[in-house]
C-alpha positions in Angstrom: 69.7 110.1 126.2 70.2 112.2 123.1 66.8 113.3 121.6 66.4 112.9 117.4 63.3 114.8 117.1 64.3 117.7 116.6 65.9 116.6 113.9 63.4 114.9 112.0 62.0 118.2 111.0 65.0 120.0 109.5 65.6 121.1 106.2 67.6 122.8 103.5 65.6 126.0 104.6 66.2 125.8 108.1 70.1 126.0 107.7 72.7 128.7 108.6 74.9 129.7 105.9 78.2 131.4 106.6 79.7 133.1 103.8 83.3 134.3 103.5 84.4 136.4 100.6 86.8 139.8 100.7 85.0 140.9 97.7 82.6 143.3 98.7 80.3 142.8 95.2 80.5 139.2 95.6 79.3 139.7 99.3 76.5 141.6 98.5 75.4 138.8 96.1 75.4 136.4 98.1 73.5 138.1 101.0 71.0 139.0 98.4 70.6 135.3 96.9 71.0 133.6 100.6 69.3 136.2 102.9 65.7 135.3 101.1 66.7 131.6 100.9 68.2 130.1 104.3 67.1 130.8 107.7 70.0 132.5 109.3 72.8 133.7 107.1 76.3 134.9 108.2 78.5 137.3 106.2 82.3 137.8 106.5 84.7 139.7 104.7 88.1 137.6 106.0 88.7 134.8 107.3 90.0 135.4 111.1 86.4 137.5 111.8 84.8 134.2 110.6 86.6 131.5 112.5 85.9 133.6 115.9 82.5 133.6 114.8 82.2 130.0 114.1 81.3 129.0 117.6 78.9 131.5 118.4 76.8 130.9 115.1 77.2 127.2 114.3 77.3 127.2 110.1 75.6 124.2 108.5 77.9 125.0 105.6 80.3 127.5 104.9 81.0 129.2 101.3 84.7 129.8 101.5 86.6 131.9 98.4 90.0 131.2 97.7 92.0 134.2 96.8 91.6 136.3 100.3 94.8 138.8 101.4 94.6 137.5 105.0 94.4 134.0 105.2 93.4 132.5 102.1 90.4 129.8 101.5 92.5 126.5 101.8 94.0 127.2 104.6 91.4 128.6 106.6 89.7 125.1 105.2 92.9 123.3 106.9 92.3 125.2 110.3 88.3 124.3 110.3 89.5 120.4 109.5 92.1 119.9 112.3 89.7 121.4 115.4 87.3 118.7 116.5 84.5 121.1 116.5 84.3 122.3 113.6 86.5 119.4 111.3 82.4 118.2 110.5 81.5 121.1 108.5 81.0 121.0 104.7 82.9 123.6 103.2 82.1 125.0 99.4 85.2 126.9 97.1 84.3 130.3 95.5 86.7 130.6 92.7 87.3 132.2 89.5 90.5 130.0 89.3 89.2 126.6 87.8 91.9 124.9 86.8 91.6 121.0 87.9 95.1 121.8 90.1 92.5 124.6 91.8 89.7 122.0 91.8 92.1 119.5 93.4 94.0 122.0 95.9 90.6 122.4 97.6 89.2 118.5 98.1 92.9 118.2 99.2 92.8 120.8 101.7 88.7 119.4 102.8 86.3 121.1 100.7 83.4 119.0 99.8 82.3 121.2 97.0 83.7 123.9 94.4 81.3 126.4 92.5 83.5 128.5 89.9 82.4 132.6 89.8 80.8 134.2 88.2 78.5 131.9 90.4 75.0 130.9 88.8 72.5 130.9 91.2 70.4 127.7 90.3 73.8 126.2 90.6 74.9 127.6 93.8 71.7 126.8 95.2 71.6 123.6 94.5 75.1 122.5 95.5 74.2 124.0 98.7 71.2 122.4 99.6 72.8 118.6 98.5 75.8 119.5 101.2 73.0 121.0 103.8 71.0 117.2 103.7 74.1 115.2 103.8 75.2 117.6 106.9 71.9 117.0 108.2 71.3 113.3 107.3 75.4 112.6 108.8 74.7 114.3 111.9 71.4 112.6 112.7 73.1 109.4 111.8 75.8 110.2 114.4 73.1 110.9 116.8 70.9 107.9 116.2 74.4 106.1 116.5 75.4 107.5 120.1 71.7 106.7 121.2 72.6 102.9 120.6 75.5 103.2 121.9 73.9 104.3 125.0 71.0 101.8 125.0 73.3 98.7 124.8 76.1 100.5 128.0 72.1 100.8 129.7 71.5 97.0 128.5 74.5 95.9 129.5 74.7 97.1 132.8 71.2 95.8 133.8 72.0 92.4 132.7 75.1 92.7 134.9 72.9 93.5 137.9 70.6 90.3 137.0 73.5 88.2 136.8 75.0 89.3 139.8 72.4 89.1 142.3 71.9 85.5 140.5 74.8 84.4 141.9 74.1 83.8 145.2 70.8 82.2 144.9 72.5 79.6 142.4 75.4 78.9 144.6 72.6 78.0 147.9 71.0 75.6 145.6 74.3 74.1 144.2 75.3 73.6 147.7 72.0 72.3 149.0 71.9 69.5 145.8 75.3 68.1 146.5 74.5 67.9 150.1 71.3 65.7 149.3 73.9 64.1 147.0 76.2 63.3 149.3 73.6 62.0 151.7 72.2 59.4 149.1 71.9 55.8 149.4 71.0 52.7 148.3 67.1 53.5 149.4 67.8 55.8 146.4 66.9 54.4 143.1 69.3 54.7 140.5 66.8 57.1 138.1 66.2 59.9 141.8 70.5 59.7 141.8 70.5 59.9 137.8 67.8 63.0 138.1 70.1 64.9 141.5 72.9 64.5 139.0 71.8 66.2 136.4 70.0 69.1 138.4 73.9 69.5 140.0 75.1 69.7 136.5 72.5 72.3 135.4 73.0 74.0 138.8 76.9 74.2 137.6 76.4 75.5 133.8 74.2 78.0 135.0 76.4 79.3 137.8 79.3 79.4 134.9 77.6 81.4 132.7 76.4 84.4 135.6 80.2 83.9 135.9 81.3 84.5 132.6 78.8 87.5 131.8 80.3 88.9 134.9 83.9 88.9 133.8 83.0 89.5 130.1 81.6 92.3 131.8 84.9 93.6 133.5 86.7 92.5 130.4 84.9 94.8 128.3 85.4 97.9 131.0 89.3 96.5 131.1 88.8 96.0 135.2 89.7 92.3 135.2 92.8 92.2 137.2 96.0 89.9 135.5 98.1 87.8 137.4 100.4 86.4 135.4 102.6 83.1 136.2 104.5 80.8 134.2 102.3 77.9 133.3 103.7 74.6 131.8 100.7 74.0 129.2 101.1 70.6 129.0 100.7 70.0 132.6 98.1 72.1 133.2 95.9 70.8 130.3 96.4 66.9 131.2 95.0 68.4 134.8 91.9 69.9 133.3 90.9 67.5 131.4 91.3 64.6 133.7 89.6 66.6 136.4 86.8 69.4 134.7 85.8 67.4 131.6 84.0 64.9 130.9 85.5 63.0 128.4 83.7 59.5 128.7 80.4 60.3 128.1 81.3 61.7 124.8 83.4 59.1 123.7 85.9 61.1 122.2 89.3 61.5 122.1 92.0 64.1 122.8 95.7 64.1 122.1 97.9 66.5 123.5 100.9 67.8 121.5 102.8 70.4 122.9 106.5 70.4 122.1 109.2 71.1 125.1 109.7 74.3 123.6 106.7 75.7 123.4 105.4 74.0 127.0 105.8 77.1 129.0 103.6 80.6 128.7 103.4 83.0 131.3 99.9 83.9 131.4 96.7 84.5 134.7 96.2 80.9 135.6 92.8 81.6 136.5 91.8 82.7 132.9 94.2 80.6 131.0 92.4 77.7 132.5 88.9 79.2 131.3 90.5 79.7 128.0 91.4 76.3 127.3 88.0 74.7 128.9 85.8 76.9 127.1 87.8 76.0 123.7 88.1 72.7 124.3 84.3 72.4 125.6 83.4 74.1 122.4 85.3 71.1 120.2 83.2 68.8 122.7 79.6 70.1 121.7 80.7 70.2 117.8 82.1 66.8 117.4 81.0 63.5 116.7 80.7 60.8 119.1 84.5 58.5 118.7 86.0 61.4 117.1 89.6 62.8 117.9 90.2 66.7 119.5 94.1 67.5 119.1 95.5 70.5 121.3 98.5 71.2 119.5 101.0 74.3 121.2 104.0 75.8 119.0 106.5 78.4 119.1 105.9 81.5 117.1 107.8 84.8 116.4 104.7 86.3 118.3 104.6 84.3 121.3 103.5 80.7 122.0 100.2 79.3 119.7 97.8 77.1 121.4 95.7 75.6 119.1 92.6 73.5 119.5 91.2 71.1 116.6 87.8 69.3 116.1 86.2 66.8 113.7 83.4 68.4 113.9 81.2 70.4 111.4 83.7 73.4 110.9 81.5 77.1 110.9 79.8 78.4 108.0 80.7 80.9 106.1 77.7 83.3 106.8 78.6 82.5 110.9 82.0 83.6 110.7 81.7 86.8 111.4 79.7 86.1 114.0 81.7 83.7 115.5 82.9 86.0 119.1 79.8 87.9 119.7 77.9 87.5 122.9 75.1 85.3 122.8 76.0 83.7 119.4 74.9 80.1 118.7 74.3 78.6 115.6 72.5 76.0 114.1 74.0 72.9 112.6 72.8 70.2 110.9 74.8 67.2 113.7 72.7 65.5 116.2 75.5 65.8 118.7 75.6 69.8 119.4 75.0 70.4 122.7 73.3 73.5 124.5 75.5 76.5 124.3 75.2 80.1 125.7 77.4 82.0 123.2 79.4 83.2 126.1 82.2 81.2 125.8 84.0 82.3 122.7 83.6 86.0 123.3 85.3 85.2 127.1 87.8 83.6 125.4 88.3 86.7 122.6 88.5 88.9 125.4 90.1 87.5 127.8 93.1 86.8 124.9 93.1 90.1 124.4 93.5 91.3 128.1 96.5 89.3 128.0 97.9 91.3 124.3 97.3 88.4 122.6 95.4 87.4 119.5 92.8 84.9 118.8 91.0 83.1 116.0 89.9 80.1 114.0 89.6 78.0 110.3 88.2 75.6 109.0 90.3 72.6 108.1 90.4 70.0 105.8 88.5 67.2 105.1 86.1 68.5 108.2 86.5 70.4 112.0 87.6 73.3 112.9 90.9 74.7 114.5 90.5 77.6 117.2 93.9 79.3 118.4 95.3 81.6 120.4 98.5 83.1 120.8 100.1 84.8 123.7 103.3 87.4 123.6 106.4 86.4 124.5 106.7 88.9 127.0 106.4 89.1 130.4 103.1 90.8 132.1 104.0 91.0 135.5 104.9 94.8 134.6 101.7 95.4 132.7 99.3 94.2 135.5 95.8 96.1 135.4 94.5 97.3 138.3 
């Protein structure tokens, strides 16, 4: 893990300065004014002695003059800007030229800075140790940066590990309530089946949601395998909701309009099914009890739009942006919003994605909310991931 205390501690004074100037007066000026100032300072008469030098001595900035016979200041700017080690290094323009074409010649070729000779040394000084603490204060925000990154891959992967040595312990209890289900009878009362029922439901919810951080999971590391068929939407949708939702208990509608053009996408069943419960299971827990979900599908330039609308709440403004992030539930003011994971929307994102689609949602009027998805026209059997 990358370790940020060393640079806590560093300083205008603690820099290396690399100086490149064919003027041998000028040179000497600067060695005298940096030498005394900075901790390590680097002097080069041209511009190809410094560049082999840049590796070796690492420069915190580099004081670059223009008018050199070899190579002169912009381009040897140009070079330092298109290698990936060294593009990061503020570069400061010695020049007696200081016209604004000059000026602008050198921001355009990557210099951060320009001081105009004769240089004043309060001046010089001054622009140098502004460019040294933004060089510092970048490259420890770069730093911090990568150590998040790292904590959250470290996160991540434990929670995988949780979730996936859940899975079997979840699946033996599953199996042992609906064999005490299927073994009830009337010596049962009605409240012991009422109580089994809901434990096998709870059992079920949690046992999707080990499932979905797992393939979010393999998702995110693109090592979810596709395999693609040619699904008639309308079909398949009148078989999931007559079969994996239920529909009653809410007292809802939903209406299914899916034009014979737009019936068929080619798509992994497997996902494609999760896709449209977990939207459709969303517009469940945000709607009001005798309220109407439409799943409407249509024919795009794109591909084929499936689109999913509630009469629920809609999302807040502040939410949106939070809308397909793991774990993100929000608070609403209905009495009919059901318990939620924040898993399902950033499976759905994801798995979209995996498929080169595109995803998203509105707000529509007077209330509810329309999530939709699109998928390409084209066929993925040749794009298959491993």
């Amino acid at each position: 893990m990358t370790d940020l205390s060393h640079q806590q501690h560093l300083s205008p004074r603690l820099a290396r300065i690399m100086a490149v100037d064919d003027n041998v007066e000028s040179l000497g000026f600067l060695e005298r004014l940096l030498v005394n100032t900075y901790a390590s300072v680097a002097l080069f008469t041209n511009s190809a002695q410094a560049l082999k030098a840049i590796p070796t001595f690492r420069p915190d900035v580099i004081l670059l003059d223009v008018r050199m016979p070899d190579i002169d200041g912009y381009e040897t700017c140009q070079q330092l800007k298109r290698n990936p080690q060294t593009k990061e290094i503020p570069v400061i323009f010695l020049s007696g030229l200081t016209s604004g074409d000059e000026i602008a010649a050198g921001f355009e070729a990557g210099g951060v800075d320009y001081v105009a000779k004769p240089i004043n040394k309060a001046e010089l000084l001054a622009r140098l140790d502004t460019q040294i603490l933004l060089h510092q204060a970048y490259a420890c925000l770069k730093a911090q940066n990568q150590q998040l990154h790292e904590l959250e891959r470290y996160r991540d992967t434990l929670v995988h590990m949780m979730v996936h040595d859940m899975r079997s312990p979840l699946q033996a209890i599953l199996g042992h309530l609906q064999i005490l289900e299927e073994e009830s009878n009337a010596r049962h009362s009605p409240r012991e089946k009422n109580s089994l029922g809901q434990a096998i439901r709870a059992t079920r919810l949690l046992s999707r949601m080990t499932r979905e951080l797992i393939d979010i999971s393999r998702l995110e590391n693109q090592n979810m395998p596709l395999i693609p068929e040619r699904i008639d939407v309308s079909a398949r949708l009148k078989s999931l909701i007559a079969s994996e939702l239920d529909i009653q208990s809410c007292n809802q509608t939903i209406v299914i309009k899916v034009p014979k053009e737009a019936s068929i996408v080619e798509a992994d069943p497997l996902l494609f099914e999760r896709i449209l419960l977990n939207l459709i299971g969303n517009a469940l827990k945000y709607s009001p009890q005798g309220s109407t979900i439409t799943i409407r599908s249509a024919l795009q330039s794109e591909g084929v739009l499936i689109a999913v609308e509630d009469q629920g709440p809609g999302i807040a403004v502040e939410n949106m942006d939070m809308v397909f992030h793991k774990f993100a539930t929000f608070q609403t003011d209905t009495e009919y919003r059901k318990h939620s994971s924040g898993l399902g929307l950033t499976f759905c994102k994801l798995a979209v994605e995996a498929h080169g689609g595109t995803i998203g949602f509105e707000n529509i009027a007077p209330c509810g909310c329309r999530f939709w998805f699109v998928l390409p026209k084209r066929n993925l059997s040749s794009d298959n991931q491993a």
